[in-house]
C-alpha positions as CSV (number, residue, x, y, z in Angstrom):
1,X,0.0,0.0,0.0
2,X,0.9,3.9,-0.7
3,X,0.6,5.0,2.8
4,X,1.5,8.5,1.7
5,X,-0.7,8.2,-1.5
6,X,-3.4,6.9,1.2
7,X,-2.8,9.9,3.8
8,X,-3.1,12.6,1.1
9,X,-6.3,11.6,-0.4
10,X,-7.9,10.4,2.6
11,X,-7.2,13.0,5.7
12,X,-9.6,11.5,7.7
13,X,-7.3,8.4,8.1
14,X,-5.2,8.0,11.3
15,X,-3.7,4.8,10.6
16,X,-3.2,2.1,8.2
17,X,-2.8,-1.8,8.7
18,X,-1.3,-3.2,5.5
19,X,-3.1,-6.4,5.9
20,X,-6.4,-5.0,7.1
21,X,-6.8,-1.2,5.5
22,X,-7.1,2.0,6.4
23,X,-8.8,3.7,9.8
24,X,-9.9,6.5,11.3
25,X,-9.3,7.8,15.0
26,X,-12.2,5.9,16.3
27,X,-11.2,3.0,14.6
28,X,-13.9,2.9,12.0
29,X,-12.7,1.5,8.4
30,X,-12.5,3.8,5.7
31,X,-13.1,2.9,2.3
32,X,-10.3,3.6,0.0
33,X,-10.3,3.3,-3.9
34,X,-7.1,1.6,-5.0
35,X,-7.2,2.6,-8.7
36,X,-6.9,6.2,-7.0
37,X,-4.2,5.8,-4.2
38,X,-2.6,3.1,-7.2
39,X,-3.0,6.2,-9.7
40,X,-1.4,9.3,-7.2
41,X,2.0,10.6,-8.2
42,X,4.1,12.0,-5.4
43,X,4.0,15.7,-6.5
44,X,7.5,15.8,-4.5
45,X,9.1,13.0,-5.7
46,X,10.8,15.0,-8.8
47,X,13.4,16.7,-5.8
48,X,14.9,13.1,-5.2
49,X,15.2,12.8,-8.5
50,X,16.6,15.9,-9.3
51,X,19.1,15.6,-5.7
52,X,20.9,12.4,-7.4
53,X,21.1,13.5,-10.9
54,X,22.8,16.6,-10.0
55,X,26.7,17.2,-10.5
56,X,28.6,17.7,-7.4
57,X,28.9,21.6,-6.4
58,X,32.6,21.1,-6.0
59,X,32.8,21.1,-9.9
60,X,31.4,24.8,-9.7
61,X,33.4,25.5,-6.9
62,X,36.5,24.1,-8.2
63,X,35.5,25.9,-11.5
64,X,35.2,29.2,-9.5
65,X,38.3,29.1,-7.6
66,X,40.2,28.2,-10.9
67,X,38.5,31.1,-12.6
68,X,37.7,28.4,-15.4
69,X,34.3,29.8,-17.1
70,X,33.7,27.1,-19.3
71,X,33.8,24.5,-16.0
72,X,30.9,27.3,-14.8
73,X,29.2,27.4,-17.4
74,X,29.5,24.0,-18.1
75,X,28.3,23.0,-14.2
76,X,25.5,25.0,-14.7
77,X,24.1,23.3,-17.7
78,X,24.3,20.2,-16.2
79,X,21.9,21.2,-13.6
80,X,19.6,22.6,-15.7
81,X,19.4,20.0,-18.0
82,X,18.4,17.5,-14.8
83,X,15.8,20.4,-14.0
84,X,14.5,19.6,-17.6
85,X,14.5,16.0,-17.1
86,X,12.5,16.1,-13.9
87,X,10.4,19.4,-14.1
88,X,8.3,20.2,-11.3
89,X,4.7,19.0,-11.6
């Protein structure tokens, strides 16, 4: 189950029991739809994403300290070329 799929479309629900389902704070089942919760896209999910396709900043830095513009420029294309490979939704 998507608990975090589950928890945004359903805010009533305080818990969730893989096995069993989801439940409110009394306890009470709530009814989910699976083809929904299956369906949800972390509207988030792009920063990881983005966080391990990035180049390391010591190439900038190392570019800056060198005074080496074309490792600057170069550094900064790279980034946002991952920003165009995982825009935000």
């Amino acid at each position: 189950m998507n608990h975090k799929a589950i928890y945004t479309l359903y805010p009533n629900v305080a818990y969730i029991q893989d096995d069993l389902g989801a439940f409110d704070k009394d306890g009470n089942k709530v009814e989910i739809d699976l083809a929904a919760v299956n369906a949800w896209q972390d509207p988030s999910a792009y920063k990881a994403k983005r966080a391990a396709d990035y180049p390391p900043v010591t190439d900038y830095l190392d570019g800056i300290v060198k005074g080496d513009q074309a490792q600057i420029d170069k550094y900064i294309a790279d980034c946002l070329a991952v920003k165009d490979k995982y825009p935000k939704p």
